[in-house]
N, C-alpha and C positions, 0 to 999 in steps of 0.2 A: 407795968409802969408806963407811962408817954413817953415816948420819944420827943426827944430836944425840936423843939422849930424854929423856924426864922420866926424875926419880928415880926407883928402884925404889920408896920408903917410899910417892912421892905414889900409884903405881900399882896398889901392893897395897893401902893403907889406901883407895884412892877404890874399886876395883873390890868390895871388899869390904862399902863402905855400900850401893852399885849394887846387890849380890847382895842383900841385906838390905832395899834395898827393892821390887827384884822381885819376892823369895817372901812379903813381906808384903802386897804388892799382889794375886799371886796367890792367896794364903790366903781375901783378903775377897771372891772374886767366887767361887772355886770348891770354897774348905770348907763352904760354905753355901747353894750355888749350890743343891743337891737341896732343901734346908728351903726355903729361897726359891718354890723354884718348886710345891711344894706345898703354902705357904702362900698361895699366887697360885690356887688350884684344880686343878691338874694333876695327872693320874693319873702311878703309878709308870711307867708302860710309855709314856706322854708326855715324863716326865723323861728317863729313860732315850734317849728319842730327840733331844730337846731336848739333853740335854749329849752326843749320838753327833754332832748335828750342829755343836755349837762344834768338837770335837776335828779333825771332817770338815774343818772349815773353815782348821783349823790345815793339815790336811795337803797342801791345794790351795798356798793362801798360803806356806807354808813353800819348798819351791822355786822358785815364782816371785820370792820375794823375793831366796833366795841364789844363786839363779841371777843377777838384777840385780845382787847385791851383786860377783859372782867378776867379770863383765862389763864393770863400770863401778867398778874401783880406784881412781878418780881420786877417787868418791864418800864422805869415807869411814861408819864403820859405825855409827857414831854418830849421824849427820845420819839416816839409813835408818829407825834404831830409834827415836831420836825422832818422826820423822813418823810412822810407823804407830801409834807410842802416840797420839799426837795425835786421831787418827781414834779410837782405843778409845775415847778419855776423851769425844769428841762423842757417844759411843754410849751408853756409861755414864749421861751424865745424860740422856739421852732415854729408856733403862729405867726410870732414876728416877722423872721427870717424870711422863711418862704409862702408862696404861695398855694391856695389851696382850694381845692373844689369842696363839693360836697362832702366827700367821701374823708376827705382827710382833715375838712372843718372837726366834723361828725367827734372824729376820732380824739384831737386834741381836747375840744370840749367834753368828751368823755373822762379823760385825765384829766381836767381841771375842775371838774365839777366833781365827779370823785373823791378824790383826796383834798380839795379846798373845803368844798361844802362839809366831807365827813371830819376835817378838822375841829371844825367850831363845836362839836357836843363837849369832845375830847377836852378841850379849851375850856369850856363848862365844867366838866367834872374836876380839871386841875383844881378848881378853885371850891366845887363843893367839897372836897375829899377833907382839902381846910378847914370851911363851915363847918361838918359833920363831928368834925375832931374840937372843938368850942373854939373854932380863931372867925371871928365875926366882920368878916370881907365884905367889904361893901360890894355887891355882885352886879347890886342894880344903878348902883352910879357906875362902875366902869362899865357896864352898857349902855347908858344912857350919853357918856363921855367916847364912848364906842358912837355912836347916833351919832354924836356933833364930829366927830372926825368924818363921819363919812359924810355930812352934809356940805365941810369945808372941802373934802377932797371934791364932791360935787361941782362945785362955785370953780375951783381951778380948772378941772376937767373942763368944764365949759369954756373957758375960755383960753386954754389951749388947745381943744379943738379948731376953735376959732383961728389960731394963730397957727398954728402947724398942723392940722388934722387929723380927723377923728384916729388914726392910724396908731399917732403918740401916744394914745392912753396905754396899748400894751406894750411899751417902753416904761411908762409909769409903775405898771402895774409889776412887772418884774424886778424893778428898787422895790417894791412892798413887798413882794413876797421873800423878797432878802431880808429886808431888815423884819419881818416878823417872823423868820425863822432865828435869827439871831434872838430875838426877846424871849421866846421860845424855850429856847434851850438852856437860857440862863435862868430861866425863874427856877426859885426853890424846890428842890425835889422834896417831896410829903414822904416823910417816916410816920407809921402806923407805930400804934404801940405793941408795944410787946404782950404776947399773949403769957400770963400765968399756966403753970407745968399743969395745972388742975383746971385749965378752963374749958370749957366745949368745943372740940371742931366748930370752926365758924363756918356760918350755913352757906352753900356753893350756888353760883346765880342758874338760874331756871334759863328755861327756853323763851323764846317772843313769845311762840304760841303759848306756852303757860300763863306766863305775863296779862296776855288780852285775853283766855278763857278763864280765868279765875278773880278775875275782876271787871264784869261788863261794865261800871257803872265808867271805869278809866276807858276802856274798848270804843265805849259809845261816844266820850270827850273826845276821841281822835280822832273820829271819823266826822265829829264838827267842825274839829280843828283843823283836818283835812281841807274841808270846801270851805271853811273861811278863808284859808291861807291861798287857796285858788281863785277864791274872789278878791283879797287883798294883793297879791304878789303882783300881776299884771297893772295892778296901779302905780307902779315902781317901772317893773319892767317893760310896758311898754308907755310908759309917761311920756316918750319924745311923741305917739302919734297923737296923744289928746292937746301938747303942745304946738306939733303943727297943724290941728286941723282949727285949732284958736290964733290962729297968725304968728307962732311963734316961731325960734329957730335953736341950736345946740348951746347958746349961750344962754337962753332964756329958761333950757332943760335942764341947767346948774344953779339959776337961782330959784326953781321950783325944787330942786334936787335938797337943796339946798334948805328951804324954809320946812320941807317935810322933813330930814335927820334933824334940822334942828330944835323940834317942837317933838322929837323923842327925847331929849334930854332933861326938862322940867319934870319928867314921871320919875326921875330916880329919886327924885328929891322928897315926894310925897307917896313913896309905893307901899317903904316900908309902912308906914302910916296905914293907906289902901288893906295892905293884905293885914295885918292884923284888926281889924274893923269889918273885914268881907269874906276874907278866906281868899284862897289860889284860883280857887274853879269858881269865886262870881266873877272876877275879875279878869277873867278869859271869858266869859259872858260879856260881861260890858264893854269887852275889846271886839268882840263879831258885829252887836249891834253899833258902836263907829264904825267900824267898816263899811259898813251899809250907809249910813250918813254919809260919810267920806265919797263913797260912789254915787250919790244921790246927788251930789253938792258938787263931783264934775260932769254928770249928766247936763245939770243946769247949769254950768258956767258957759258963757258965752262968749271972753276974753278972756288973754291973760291977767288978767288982773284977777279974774274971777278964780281962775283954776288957779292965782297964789293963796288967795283968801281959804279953797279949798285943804290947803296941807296940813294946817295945827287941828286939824281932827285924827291927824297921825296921832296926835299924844296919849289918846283914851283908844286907840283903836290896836295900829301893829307895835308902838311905844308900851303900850301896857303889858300886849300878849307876848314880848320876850320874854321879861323878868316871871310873868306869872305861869308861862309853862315850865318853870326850871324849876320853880318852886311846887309846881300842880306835881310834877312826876316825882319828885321829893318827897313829898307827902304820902302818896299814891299807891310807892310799889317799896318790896322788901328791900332793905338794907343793900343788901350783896347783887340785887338787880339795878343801883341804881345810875350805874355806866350806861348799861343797855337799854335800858329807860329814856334816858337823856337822848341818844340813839334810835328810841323806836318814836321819840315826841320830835328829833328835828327831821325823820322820814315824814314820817305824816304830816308836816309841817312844810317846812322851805324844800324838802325832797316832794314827795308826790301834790303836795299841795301848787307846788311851785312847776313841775312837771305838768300838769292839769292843764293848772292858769295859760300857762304859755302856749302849749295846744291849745286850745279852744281860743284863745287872745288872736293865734296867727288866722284861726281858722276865722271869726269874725271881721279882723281887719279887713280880710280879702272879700267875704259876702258883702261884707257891710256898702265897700266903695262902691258899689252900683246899686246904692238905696240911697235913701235923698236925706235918710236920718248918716249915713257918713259912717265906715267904719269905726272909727274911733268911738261913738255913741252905741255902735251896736254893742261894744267890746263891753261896756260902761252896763247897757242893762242886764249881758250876763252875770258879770258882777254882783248887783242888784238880790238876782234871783239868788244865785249861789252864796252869798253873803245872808239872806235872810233863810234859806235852808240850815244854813250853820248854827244864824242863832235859834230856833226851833231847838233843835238836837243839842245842842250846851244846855239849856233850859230842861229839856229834858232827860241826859245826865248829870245833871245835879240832882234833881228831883228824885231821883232813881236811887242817888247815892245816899240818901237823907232816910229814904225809905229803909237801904240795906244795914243804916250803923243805929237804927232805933231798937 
């Protein structure tokens, strides 16, 4: 028989503040994470490696977490994400506090990129484990309401830089990671049902490598989804250098910040829509080839004004490809893999995709300045390329995949 649950109202409106204060927690340590750390003294090709090695950090931490999490059921995923935030927020004010060279930036952001970044799948599966069980959360409006919070913490960020410097955001950012460990821990704990004396062992989650050798046509989505997110991530993370090299300044990087989370939130409203009409995997297609437009469209901005015009291609582009990878690896992979799915899509994803971007981002800014096309631009054609390799390879696992269920 089911076990008893909360209401859907409590489960959707909580999971929803939850999103809300994730991507505003997010917003404060990694919209401004690049200004931060070169207002610390750090070269661009330091940066670049400093935020390769938070995302690195994500990517290690991220399976060993949902590996623990698929292993130990009884734990559940709440208690998980709280404690790893926990450990961020000790991190967080020790960046504050003291001062830090390389050696011990290095270190902190290894901790916060770790246990921040491998929270969100976990945050994920809180809410599929719901869906799975029939309670119908709306996933893709609280990320999409997720978007718009991190677009308004953008706008303030700005302009309390402005007003007490860039330094305050990680003052900011440790009230969020309080109060979203607080949301956290209060959302409803998921009761499974009860298993009948006469039913089957339920089947126990496989390895990664089982995962991506027993179904290339998912294997081959990742590693599109890999260098999308390598060409997408750096148009975020490093947005302050396409904004100064267009006459802009940290306040101008909150309302570019700003108009891009906000033009993710119009997808939640028509996704559901979207994916029954398309499927999961067109719809991480048509989010690579945005991407590509999106880099296309601040190649050729010339002003700010140009580079605001450029953001509502956020909608179809990294707007689309949240909701539809959570749903692509839903679909994708067995039942009892699908913590560590969620896990192997946000690796490949915001973890090595996001790691990539940022190396190759530091490494261009710095080539770039002594070329007449300007870092910033060089950063913009990798992009480009890497964005249109993506969509090839999505195109071509799907194809694959169409072949295999005939």
């Amino acid at each position: 028989m089911n076990a008893a649950q909360p209401s859907l109202r409590r489960l959707d409106l909580h999971y929803i503040v939850m999103q809300m204060g994730y991507w505003a927690m997010f917003a404060a340590i990694c919209a401004y994470l690049a200004a931060l750390l070169g207002e610390r003294g750090f070269s661009n090709s330091q940066i670049g490696l400093l935020i390769a090695i938070r995302c690195l950090a994500g990517i290690i931490f991220q399976p060993l977490l949902g590996g623990f999490a698929d292993r130990h059921p009884e734990i559940p995923l709440k208690v998980i994400v709280s404690l790893s935030l926990a450990l961020s927020l000790a991190a967080s004010l020790a960046f504050l506090l003291w001062p830090m060279g390389m050696g011990g930036t290095a270190v902190i952001l290894i901790i916060l990129g770790g246990f921040e970044i491998s929270a969100y799948p976990l945050m994920d599966a809180m809410a599929i484990q719901f869906i799975n069980a029939g309670m119908p959360i709306r996933y893709s409006l609280g990320r999409g309401i997720g978007s718009m919070a991190y677009a308004v913490t953008c706008v303030i960020l700005g302009l309390q830089t402005q007003a007490m410097g860039v330094e305050s955001t990680l003052i900011t950012h440790a009230v969020l990671v309080a109060a979203v460990i607080a949301l956290t821990i209060t959302y409803p704990t998921f009761r499974s049902a009860t298993a009948a004396a006469d039913a089957p062992p339920a089947e126990k989650p496989h390895s990664v490598w089982y995962l991506l050798r027993n179904n290339p046509p998912f294997t081959l989505m990742l590693v599109a989804i890999l260098l999308g997110l390598t060409a997408c991530l750096p148009m975020s993370n490093f947005l302050v250098n396409v904004v100064e090299s267009r006459g802009g300044n940290s306040a101008d990087l909150g309302v570019a910040l700003f108009i891009m989370g906000g033009f993710e939130l119009p997808t939640a409203f028509f996704f559901q829509r979207m994916l029954r009409r398309l499927g999961s995997g067109k719809l991480i297609l048509i989010s690579m080839v945005f991407t590509v437009l999106k880099a296309v469209a601040l190649l050729l901005s010339f002003n700010l004004a140009t580079v605001f015009l450029a953001q509502p291609l956020q909608m179809l582009g990294y707007g689309l490809f949240t909701p539809a990878s959570v749903y692509f690896v839903n679909e994708s992979v067995p039942e009892a893999d699908r913590v560590r799915g969620q896990t192997v899509m946000m690796v490949a994803s915001n973890g090595m995709g996001g790691m990539l971007g940022s190396y190759i981002s530091g490494l261009a800014l710095d080539a770039g300045a002594s070329l007449p096309m300007g870092g910033a631009n060089l950063m913009l054609l990798c992009c480009i390329a890497l964005g249109c390799a993506a969509t090839a390879l999505a195109a071509a696992a799907l194809a694959w995949s169409r072949m295999t269920n005939k």
